[in-house]
N, C-alpha and C positions, 0 to 999 in steps of 0.2 A: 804480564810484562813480556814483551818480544827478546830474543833473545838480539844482540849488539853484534851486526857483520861490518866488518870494515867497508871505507868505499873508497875508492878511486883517489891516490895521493895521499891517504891516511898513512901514517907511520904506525909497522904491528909490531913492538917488542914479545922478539924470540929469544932473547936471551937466555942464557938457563936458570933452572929457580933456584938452583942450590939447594939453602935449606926449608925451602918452602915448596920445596918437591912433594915430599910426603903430602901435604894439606891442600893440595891445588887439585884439581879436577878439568877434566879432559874440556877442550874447548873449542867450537866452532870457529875459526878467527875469520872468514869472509867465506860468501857463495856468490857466483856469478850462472849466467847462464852459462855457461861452458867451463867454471873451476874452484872448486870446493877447497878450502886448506883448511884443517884442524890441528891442532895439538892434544896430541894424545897422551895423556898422563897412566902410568902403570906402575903399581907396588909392583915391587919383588915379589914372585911366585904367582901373581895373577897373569891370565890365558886370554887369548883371543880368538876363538876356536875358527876352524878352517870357514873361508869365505871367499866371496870375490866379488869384486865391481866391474860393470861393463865397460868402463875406461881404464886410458893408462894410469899409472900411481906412483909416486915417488914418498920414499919412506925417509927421511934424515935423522942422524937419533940427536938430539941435541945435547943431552946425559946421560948416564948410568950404560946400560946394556941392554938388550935385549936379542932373544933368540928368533931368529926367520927360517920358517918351512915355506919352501916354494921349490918350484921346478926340482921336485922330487928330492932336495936335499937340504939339509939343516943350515944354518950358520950365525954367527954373532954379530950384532951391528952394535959398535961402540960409540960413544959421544963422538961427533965428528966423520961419523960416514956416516953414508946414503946407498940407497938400495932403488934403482928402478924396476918396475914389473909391467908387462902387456897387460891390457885391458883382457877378463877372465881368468888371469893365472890365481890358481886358488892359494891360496897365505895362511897362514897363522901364526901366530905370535905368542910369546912366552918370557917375563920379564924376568932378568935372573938379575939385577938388581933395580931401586927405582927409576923409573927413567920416564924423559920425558922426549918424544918421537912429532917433527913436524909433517905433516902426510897430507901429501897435497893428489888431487884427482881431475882429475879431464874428465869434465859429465857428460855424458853420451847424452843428445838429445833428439828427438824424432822429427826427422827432419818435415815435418809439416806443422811443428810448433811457432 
């Protein structure tokens, strides 16, 4: 079974899950040629080890906390902020409590696609 990407006019509930945080798992919610958005679900204490995408990226946290390594310094993103980053800035994440982060991406594509 393919996985369900939103399309063009669909309504995506981002809401927060509250208490169905815990049980929920991280989700693709559309791809386009040029823009990726997921929701990224993370227990307390679970890591995202350092990475990067060749696009820009914007991080939102919808609930809980979570910790941000980039541009060489630490910081906490709580329910209700967002974090932008350049396309290659290298990231990782760190959830210091559950939390669920909407992360959206500009796909870099070759331009003879």
């Amino acid at each position: 079974m393919s996985l369900h990407h939103a399309v063009s006019g669909e309504l995506i509930p981002i809401h927060p899950l509250g208490d169905k945080l815990a049980q929920t798992a991280s989700t693709a919610l559309l791809k386009s040629r040029q823009l990726e958005v997921m929701r990224l679900v993370l227990p307390a204490g679970k890591s995202v080890p350092v990475h990067q995408v060749p696009g820009e990226l914007t991080m939102q946290c919808l609930e809980g906390r979570v910790e941000l390594q980039a541009h060489g310094k630490t910081q906490q993103l709580h329910g209700g902020e967002m974090v932008f980053l350049t396309g290659n800035e290298p990231y990782a994440l760190r959830a210091m409590e559950n939390c669920s982060i909407l992360m959206t991406v500009a796909l870099m594509r070759d331009s003879n696609a």
